[in-house]
N, C-alpha and C positions, 0 to 999 in steps of 0.2 A: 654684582654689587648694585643698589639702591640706584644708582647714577645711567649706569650702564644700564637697566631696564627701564631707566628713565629716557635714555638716548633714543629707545627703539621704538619706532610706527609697529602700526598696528598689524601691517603684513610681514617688515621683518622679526616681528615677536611668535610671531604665527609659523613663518618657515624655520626660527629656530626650535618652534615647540617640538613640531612635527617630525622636523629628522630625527629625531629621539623615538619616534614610533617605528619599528621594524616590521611592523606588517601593512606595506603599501596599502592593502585596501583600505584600512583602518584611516590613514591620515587625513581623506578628504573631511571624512564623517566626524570625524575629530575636530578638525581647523573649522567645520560650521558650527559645531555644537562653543566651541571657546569662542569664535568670535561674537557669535550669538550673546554670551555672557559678558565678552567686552560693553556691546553696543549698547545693550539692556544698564550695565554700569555709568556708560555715556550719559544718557540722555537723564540719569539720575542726578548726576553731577551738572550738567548744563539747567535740570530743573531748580537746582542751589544756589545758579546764580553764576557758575563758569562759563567761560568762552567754548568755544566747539574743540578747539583746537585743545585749548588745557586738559578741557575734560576728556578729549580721546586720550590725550600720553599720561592722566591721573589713574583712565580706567585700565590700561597696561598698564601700570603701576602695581593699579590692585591686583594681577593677576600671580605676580612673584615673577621668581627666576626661572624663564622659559623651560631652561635645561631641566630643571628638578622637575617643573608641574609634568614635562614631555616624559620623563621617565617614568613619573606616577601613573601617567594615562596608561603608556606602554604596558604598564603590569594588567592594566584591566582590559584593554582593545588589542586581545590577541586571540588565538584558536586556542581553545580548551579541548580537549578530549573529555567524551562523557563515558569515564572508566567504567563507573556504574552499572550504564548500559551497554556494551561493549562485553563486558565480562557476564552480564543475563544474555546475551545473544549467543555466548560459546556455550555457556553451561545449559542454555535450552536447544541447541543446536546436538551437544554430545548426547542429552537424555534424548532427544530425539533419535540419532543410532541407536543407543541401548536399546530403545524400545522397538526399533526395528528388526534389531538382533535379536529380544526374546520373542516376537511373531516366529521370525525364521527358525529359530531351536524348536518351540515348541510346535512346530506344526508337522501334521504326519508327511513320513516320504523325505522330511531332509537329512534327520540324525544326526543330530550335530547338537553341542552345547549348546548354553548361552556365548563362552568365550570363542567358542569357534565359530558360529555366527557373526560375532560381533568383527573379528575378522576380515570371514568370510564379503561383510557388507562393506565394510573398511576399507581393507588392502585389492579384494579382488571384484567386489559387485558394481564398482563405477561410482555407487556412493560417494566416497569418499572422494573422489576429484571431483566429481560438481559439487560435492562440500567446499573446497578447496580452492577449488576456479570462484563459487559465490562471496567467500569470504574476502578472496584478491579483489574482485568485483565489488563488493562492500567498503573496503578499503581504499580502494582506489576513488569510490566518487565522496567517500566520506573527505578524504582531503580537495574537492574541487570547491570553486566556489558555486553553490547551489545560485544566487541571483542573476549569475547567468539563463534563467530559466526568463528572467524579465522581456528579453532580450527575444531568443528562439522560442517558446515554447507555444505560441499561436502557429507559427510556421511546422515548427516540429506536429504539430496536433494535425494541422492541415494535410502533411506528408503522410500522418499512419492513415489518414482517408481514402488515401488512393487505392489500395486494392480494392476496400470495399464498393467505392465508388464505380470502378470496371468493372466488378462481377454485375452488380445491380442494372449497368447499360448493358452488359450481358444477356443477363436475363429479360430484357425491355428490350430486345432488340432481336436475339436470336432465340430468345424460347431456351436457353440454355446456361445456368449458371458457371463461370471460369473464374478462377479461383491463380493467385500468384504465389508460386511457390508450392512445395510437394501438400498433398491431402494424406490423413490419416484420420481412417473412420466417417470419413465423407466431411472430414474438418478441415481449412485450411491451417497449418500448425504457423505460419505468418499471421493470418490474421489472429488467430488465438492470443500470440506472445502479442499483437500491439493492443489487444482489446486487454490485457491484464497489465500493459504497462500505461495506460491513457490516461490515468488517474493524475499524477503528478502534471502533465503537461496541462491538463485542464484545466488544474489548480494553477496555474500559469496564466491562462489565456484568460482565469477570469480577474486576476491582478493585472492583467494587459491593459483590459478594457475597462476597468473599475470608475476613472472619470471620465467613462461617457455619457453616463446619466441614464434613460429611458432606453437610448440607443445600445448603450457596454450592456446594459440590462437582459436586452433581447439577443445580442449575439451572443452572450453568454448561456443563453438559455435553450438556442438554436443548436450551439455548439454542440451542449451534452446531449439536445435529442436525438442529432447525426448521431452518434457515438452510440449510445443504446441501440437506433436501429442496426448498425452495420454487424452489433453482438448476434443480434435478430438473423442475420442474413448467412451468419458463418453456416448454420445457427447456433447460437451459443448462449442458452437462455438465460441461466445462471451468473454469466459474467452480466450480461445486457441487465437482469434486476443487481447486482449486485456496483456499476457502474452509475446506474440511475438511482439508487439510495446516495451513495457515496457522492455525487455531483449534486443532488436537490442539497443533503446537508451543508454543502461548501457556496452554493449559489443562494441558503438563506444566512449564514453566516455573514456572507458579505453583506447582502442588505444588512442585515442588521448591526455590522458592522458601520453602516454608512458611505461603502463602497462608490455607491451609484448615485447618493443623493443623502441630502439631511431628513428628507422627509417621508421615516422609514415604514411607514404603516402604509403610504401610498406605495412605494417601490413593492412591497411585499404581496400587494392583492395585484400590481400588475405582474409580477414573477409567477404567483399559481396562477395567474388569467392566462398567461402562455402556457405555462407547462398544462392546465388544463385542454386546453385547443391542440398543442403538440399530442398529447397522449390519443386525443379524439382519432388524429389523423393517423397517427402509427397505427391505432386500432383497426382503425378500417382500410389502411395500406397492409397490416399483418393478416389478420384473419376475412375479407373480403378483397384479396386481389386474385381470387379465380387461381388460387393454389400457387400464384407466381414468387411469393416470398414467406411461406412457410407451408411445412411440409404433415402429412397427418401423424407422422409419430410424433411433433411435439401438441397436437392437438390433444392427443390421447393423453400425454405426459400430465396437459393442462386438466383434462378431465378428470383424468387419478389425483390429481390434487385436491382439483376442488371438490368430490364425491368424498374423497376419502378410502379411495380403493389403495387396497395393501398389496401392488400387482407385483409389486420386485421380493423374491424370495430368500436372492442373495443373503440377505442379510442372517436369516434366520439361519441360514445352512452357515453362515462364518460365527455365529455364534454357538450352534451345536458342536463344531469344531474346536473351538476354544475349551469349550467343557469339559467333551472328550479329551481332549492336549492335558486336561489335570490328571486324569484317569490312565497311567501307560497301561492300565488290563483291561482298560474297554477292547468291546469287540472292533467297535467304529477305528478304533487307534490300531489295533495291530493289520484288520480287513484292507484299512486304506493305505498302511506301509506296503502292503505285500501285490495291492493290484496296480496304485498308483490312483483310485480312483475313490470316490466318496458317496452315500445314497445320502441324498435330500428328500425335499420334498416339497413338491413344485404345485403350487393351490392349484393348477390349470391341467397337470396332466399328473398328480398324485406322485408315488414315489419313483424318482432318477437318480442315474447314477451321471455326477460331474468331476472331471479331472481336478485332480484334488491341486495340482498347479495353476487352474484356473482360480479357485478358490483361494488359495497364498495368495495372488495377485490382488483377486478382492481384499483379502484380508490387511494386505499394506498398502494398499492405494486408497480405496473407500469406504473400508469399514474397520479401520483400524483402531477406532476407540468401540467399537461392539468388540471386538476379539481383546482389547486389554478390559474391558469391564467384566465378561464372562470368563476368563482369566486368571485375572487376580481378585476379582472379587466387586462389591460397588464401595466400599471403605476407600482401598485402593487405587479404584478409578474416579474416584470423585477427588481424591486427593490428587492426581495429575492434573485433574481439569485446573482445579483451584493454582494447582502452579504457573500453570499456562494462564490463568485469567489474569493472575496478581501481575505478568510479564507483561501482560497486554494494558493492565490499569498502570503499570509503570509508562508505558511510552506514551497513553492518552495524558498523562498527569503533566508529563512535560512538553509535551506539544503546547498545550491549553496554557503551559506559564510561558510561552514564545512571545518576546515583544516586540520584534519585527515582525510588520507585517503579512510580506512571505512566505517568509520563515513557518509563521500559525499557521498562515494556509495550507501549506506544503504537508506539514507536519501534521496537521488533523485529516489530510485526505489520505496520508499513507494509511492511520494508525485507522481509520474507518475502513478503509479497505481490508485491512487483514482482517479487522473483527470481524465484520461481516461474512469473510471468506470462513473463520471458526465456528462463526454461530453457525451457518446454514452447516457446513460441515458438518457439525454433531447433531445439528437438528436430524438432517436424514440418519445419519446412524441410532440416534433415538427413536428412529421411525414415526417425524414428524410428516413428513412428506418425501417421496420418492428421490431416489439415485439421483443427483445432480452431476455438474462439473466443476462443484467446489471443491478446493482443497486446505488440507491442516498444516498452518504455516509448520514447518519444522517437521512435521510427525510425518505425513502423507508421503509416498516414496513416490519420486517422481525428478528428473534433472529438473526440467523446464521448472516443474513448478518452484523447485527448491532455490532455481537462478530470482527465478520473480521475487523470492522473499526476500533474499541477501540483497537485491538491488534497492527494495524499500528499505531495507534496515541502512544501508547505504546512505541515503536521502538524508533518514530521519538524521541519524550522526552527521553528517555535514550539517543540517538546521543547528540540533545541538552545538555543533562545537564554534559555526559562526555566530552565534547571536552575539557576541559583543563586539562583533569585526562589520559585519554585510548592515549597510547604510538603510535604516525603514521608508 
């Protein structure tokens, strides 16, 4: 009643709003944003000519009957699921097996359907639980609250440093790089997994620092060149360029954002004034430290780039292969069921014969959109791209409408992350430049990499479904 909203101060108008909100986090961010609108009411009324005191119990007055406004708020300050997206992530998730299943059908030496393949990948190849373990994992952080990131994630960033930081006094010390945790292929697979999950943390530590001005400026800018070099040191060149696109985007964001300061044209010539000087100095700590932190195969790697030399052949023998896979009376198709093996044709030493399971391997792990384009055809494979991009133009479109400001962060660092991991990916299978260690979120066969995806898609749907809960 009229009387009874007349009776209540301004705090117990507030605690009765509020208990009407069932999502704890929501309530603070609630009871500022209402009192906000009280006070703003106040001082309208006191500018009419009321007393202070009148005009506080006139503007709860204006506000209604705590219980009804608490229960309106409640419908809008809760967790939404973003069904949407949730449901593009399974349906791009299963085309993703299908499509590893038709590799496996059609490749010489396994024999097997498409449905038995598909199986095959399913029920018995491990696929399908680290499908399954990523989507638990997906789910699981999509119900946390992500602003906890506010909170740990400079510390969290500081903690994945530490192996790289030991191997580099390693190498500075004993002439000998030591690596924490098992190596595969002279990689440490620890640093690997921190150097593809550092994205979101980072996007953390630069909301940490954001009002410190000149100062949030350069630790932030520090941070990300740590971070690319230690990719450097696995070495892991592709993640270290693909971490450093992904952090320069999120560290001019902020500026221009207004992160670090209102006066965003000075912030921005001091952000490339370091990153220019940082790069100087990686440069000449990468390729002049006397061979101590990079090694000559990725020198060679960098000269085939930038020459233009076509030195990886792989590709072309997974694409011969695919051809033949349409032809079951090629010679190549019935030659390589029966030896197990494959002739390519290698620019360096002319025609060899390679285990045609080494090949499968390339063909779903790195070159998996070269074997579905020669395939099924470029009709067909341009229409998978286009479905995968439209997936990806779905998560960039909602990130970009995020209006917390973590939230944006968080959620445009995932969503450049993966792009960038697609584009490079098909760039080299378009033979833009050589064999990397990018991978195709969804498509690429791989645990690790598959857990990396589900944990971003993770993120993002937490961002999604807090925005109207987690306080800006």
């Amino acid at each position: 009643m009229f009387w009874e909203v007349y009776a209540l101060d301004r705090q117990e108008y507030l605690k009765s709003l509020t208990e009407q909100i069932r999502t704890k986090r929501a309530r603070t961010m609630v009871a500022e944003e209402v009192e906000a609108h009280i006070e703003d009411q106040k001082q309208d009324f006191m500018a009419h000519g009321l007393g202070e005191e009148e005009a506080e119990s006139m503007a709860v007055v204006e506000m209604g009957d705590p219980v009804e406004a608490g229960v309106k708020l409640d419908r809008v300050h809760r967790p939404k699921m973003e069904w949407t997206v949730l449901m593009a992530i399974l349906v791009i998730s299963i085309m993703g097996l299908i499509l590893q299943a038709v590799v496996t059908s059609s490749f010489p030496t396994m024999n097997m359907s498409t449905l038995e393949a598909f199986k095959d990948n399913f029920l018995y190849g491990g696929i399908w639980s680290a499908m399954l373990i990523g989507i638990a994992v997906m789910l699981g952080i999509c119900y946390l609250d992500y602003s906890i990131l506010v909170k740990w994630s400079f510390p969290i960033w500081v903690v994945m440093q530490i192996p790289a930081v030991f191997s580099i006094i390693s190498k500075i010390f004993f002439d000998e790089t030591m690596w924490i945790g098992p190596m595969v292929n002279g990689r440490s697979i620890v640093q690997m997994l921190l150097s593809y999950l550092v994205i979101p943390f980072y996007a953390g530590t630069i909301y940490h620092f954001r009002r410190k001005g000149t100062k949030g400026l350069i630790i932030s800018t520090v941070c990300l060149g740590i971070s690319v070099l230690t990719d450097l040191m696995i070495p892991f060149m592709s993640s270290a360029v693909v971490t450093g696109i992904t952090g320069l985007v999120l560290l001019h964001v902020a500026v221009c954002k207004g992160w670090f300061g209102e006066n965003k044209k000075k912030f921005l010539i001091r952000m490339w004034g370091v990153i220019g000087i940082c790069l100087l100095l990686m440069s000449g700590v990468t390729f002049w430290g006397n061979g101590r932190f990079v090694t000559d195969y990725q020198v060679h790697r960098l000269e085939a780039l930038i020459t233009g030399e076509h030195w990886d052949y792989t590709r072309g023998a997974v694409a011969d292969v695919a051809n033949a896979a349409k032809d079951s009376n090629s010679s190549k198709w019935h030659e390589s069921q029966s030896s197990g093996k494959i002739e390519v044709t290698d620019p360096y030493n002319g025609a060899t014969e390679v285990e045609a399971v080494t090949l499968y391997n390339y063909a779903r792990n790195d070159y998996i959109w070269t074997y579905l384009f020669h395939y099924f055809g470029n009709v067909k494979g341009v229409f998978l791209v286009v479905v995968f991009a439209v997936f990806m133009a779905l998560l960039l479109r909602m990130a970009v409408k995020q209006k917390n400001r973590l939230g944006y962060m968080l959620s445009i660092g995932c969503v450049i992350f993966l792009i960038l991991q697609a584009l490079f990916y098909i760039g080299v299978n378009a033979g833009l430049y050589p064999i990397s260690g990018n991978y195709m979120p969804f498509l690429s066969h791989g645990n690790m990499t598959m857990m990396i995806t589900y944990f971003y898609m993770g993120i993002l749907l937490s961002v999604y479904r807090n925005t109207n809960v987690v306080k800006n």
